[in-house]
C-alpha positions in Angstrom: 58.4 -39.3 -32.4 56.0 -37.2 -34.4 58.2 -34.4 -36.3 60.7 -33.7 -33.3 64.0 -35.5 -33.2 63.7 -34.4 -29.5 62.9 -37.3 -26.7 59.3 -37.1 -25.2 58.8 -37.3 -21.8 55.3 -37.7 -20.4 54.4 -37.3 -16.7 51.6 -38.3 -14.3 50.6 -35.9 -12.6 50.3 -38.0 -9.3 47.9 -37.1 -6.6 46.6 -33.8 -7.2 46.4 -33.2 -3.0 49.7 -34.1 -2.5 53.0 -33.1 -3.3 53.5 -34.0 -7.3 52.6 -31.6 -9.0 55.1 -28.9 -7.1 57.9 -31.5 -7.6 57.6 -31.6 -11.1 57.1 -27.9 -11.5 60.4 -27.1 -9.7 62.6 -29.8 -11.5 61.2 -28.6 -15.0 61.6 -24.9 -13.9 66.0 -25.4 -13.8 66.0 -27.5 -17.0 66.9 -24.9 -20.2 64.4 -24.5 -23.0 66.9 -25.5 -25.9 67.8 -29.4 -24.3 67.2 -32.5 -26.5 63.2 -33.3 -24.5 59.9 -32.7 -25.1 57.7 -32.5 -21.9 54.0 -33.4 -21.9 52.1 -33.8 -18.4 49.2 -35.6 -18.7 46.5 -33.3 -16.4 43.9 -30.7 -17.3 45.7 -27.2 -17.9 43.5 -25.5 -15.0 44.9 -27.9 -12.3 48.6 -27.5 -13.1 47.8 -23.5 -14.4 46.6 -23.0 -10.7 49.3 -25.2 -8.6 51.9 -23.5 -10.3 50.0 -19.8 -8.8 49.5 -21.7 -5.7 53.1 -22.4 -5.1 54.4 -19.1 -7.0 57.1 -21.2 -9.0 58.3 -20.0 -12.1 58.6 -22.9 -15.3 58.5 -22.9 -18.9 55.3 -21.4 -20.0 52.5 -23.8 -20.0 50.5 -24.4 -23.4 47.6 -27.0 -23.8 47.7 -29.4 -26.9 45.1 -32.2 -28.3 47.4 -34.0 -30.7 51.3 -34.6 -30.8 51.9 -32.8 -33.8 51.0 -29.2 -31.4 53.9 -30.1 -29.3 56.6 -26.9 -28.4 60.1 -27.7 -27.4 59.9 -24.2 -25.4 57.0 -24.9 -23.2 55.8 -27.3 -20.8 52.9 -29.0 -22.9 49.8 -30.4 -21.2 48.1 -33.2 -22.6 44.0 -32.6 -21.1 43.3 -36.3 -20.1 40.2 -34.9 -17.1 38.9 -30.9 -17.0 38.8 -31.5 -13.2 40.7 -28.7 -11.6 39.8 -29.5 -7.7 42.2 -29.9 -5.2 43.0 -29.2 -1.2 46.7 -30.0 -0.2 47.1 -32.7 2.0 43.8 -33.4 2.4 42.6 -37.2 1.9 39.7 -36.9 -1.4 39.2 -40.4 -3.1 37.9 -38.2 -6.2 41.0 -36.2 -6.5 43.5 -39.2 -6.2 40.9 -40.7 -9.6 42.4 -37.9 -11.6 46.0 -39.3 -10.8 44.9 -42.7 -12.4 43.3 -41.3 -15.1 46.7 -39.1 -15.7 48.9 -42.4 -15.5 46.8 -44.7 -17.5 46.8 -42.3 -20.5 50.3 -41.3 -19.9 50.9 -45.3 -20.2 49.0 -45.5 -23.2 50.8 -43.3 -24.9 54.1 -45.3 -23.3 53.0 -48.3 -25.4 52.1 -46.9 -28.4 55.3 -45.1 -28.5 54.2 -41.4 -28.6 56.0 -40.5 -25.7 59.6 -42.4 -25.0 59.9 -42.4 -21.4 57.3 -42.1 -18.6 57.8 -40.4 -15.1 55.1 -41.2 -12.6 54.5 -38.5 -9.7 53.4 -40.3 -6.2 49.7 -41.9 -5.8 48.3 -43.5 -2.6 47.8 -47.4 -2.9 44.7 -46.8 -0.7 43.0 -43.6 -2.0 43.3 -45.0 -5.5 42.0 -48.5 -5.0 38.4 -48.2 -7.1 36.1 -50.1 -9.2 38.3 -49.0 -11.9 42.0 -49.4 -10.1 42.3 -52.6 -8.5 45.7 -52.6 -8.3 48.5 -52.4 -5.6 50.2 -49.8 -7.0 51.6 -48.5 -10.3 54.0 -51.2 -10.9 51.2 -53.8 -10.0 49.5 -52.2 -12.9 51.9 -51.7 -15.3 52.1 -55.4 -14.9 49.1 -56.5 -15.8 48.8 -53.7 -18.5 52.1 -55.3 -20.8 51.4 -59.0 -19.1 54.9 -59.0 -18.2 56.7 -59.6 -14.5 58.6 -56.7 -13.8 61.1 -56.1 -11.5 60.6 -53.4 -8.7 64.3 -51.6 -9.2 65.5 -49.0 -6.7 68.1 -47.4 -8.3 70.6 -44.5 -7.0 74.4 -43.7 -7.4 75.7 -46.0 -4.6 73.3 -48.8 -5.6 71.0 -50.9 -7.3 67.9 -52.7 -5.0 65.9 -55.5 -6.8 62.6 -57.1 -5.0 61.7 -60.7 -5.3 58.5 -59.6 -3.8 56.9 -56.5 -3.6 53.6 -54.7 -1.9 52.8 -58.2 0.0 52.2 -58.6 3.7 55.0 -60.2 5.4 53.3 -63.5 5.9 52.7 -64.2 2.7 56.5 -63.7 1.7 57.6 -67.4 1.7 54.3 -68.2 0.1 55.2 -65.8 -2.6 58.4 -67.6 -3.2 59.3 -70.5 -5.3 62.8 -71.8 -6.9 61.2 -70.8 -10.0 60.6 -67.3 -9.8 63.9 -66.5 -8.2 65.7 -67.8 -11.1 63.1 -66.1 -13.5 63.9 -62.4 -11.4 67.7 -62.9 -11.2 67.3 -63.6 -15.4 65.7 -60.5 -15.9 67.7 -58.1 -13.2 70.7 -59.7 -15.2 69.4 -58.8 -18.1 68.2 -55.3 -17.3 71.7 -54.8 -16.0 73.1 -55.6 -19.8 71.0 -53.9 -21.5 69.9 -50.7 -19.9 73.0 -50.1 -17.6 75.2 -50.9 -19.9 76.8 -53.9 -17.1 77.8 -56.7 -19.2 79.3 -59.2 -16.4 77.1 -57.9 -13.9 77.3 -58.9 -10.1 74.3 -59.8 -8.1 74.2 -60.3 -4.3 71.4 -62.1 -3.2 69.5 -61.6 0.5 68.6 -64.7 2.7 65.0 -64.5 3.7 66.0 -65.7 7.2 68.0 -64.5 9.4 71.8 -66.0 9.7 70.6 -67.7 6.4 68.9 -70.0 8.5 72.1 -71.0 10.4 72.2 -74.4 9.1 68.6 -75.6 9.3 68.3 -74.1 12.9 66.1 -71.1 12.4 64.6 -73.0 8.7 65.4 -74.3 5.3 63.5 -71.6 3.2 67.0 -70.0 1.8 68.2 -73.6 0.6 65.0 -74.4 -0.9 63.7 -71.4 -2.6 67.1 -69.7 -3.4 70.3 -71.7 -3.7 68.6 -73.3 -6.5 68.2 -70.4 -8.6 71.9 -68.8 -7.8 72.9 -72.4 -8.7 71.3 -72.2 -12.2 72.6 -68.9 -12.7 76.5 -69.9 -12.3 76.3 -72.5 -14.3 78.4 -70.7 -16.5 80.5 -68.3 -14.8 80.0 -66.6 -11.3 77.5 -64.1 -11.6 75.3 -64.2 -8.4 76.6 -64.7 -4.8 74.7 -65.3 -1.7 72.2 -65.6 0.1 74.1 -63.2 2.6 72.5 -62.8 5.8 71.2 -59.1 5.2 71.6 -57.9 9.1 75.3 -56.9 8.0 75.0 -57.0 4.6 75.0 -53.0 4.4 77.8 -52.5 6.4 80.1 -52.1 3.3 79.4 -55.5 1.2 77.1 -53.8 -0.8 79.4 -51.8 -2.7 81.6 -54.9 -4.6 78.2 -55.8 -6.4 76.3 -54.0 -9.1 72.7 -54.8 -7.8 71.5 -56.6 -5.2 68.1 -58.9 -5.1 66.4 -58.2 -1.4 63.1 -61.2 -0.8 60.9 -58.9 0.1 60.0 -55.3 0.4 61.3 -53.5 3.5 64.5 -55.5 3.4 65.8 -53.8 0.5 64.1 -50.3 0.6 65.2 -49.7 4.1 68.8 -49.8 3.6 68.2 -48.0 0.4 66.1 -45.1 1.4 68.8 -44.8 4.8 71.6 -44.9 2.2 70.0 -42.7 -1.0 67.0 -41.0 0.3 66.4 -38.1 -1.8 68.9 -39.0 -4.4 66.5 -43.0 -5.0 64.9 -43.7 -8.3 62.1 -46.4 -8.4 62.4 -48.1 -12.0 59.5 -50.9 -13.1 62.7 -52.6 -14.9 62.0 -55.5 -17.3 59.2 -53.7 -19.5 59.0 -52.7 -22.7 58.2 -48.9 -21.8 60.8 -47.2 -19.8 59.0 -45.8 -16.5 60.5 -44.1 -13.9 59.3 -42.3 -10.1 60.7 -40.6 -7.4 61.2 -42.3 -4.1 58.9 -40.6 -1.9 55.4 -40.8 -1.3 52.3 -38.3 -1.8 53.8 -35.8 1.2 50.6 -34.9 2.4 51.8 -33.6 5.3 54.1 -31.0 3.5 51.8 -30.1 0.6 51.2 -26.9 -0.8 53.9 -25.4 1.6 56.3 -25.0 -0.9 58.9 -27.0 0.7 59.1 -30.2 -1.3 62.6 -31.5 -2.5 62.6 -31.6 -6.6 65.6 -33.7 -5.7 64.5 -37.1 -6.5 62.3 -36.3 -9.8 65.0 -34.6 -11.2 67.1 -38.1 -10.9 63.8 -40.0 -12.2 63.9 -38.2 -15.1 67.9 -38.5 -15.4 68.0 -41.9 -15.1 65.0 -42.4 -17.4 66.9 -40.7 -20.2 70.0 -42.2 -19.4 68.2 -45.8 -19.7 66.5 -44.3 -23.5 69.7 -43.3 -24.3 71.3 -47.3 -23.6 68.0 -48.8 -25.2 68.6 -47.3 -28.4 72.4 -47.1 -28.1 72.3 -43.0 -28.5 75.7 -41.8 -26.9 
């Protein structure tokens, strides 16, 4: 961690056009300048210099550095990844949204060769930053080709804990998606994850039925006794960890509270109920890597940009939740 004691925490700008950069801005601008963090964004210094005009919010003085020896404790530091200080709010620019990937894969760089100790990634578009040199889903689609690991997509908030078995995939490839296999493999790791950055050490897991009435016996299919039971199975071998498959049309009513994270099969089964029950207050974590990264739960806000009116809300528990995960990692009380 260079000659600071202090935690670094490195940020991606997101896109440029949208709504990260005020996010950020605000949520630094309450924090004091004597806490135990370092803050590096990786940007160019024009680009944030002139948001921060833009949107008149007063933070931590800005300073540029080159190397990590130059970081202050007192400022917001900027790391110059691009020199690119374009940008029109809300509008859709396919070379803007570039300088958002070129801020997170240097910000994840630094992830994995340990210069900074958490990462929090502002909000890109899956479609404006598909390129020639991005041919990914999405951040966590990235990350896991980057470590070669299968990460687990982990909505996290106070009330609870939202794992997907699959993630950014068209509906009708769900089943396809699934096998025996890589249930048990995801319930491993969530369990895991639940030990060892939540501090959980007999966790319990609900799991989702991927039809509806859990197939009612065969009636309406056989998917959740093939692909699922299996794996919940294998998991209890030992002692009860993981119930289910619950039929998920009531499982929100007030199940979800007896469990300490639930595994939904695919996408908007789990983030619906999440983002109805923590919206604003919802942390997505890429759970199961060796870097700790954190986002907010919201999107780009194009519509709202540069109108002063975004919510630091759900940064502000990104970066909470990040610390509170370094913190478990290296057992710091």
């Amino acid at each position: 961690m260079g000659k600071s004691k202090k935690i670094n925490v490195g940020i991606s700008i997101g896109d440029p056009n949208g709504i990260g950069i005020e996010v950020m801005l605000k949520a630094l601008s309450d924090r004091p300048s004597n806490d135990y963090c370092n803050f590096i964004i990786y940007s160019s210094y024009e680009l944030i210099v002139n948001q921060k005009k833009d949107l008149n919010i007063n933070s931590l003085q800005l300073k540029t550095i080159t190397s990590f020896d130059e970081i202050s404790s007192n400022s917001i530091n900027i790391k110059e990844v691009f020199t690119e200080s374009k940008y029109e709010f809300g509008v859709f620019d396919k070379l803007v949204s570039k300088n958002a990937i070129i801020s997170f894969k240097e910000a994840v760089k630094d992830a994995s060769d340990k210069k900074i100790d958490v990462l929090i990634t502002s909000p890109i578009n899956k479609n404006l930053s598909y390129s020639e040199s991005f041919k990914y889903s999405g951040h966590t689609d990235y990350l896991r080709h980057y470590f070669n690991e299968e990460p687990i997509m982990l909505m996290v908030s106070e009330k609870l804990k939202v794992g997907l078995l699959t993630e950014h995939i068209a509906l009708k490839d769900v089943v396809h998606n699934i096998t025996a296999e890589k249930t048990t493999k995801k319930l491993k790791l969530l369990c895991q994850v639940l030990n060892k950055d939540f501090g959980i050490i007999k966790p319990k897991i609900a799991v989702l039925s991927i039809n509806p009435h859990v197939g009612d016996n065969g009636v309406i299919g056989t998917e959740d006794q093939k692909l699922l039971t299996p794996a919940i199975n294998e998991l209890n071998q030992k002692e009860d960890i993981v119930s289910g498959p619950f039929s998920a049309d009531t499982f929100f009513c007030n199940n979800y509270a007896k469990y300490d994270a639930i595994l939904s099969v695919y996408h908007d089964q789990g983030l619906i109920p999440f983002k109805t029950i923590s919206f604003g207050k919802g942390v997505n974590y890429s759970a199961g890597l060796p870097i700790i990264r954190t986002s907010p739960d919201h999107g780009t806000g194009f519509d709202i940009a540069g109108k002063s009116i975004a919510d630091p809300s759900s940064f502000k528990y990104a970066l909470k939740l990040a610390l509170d995960i370094y913190k478990a990692r290296n057992k710091i009380l």
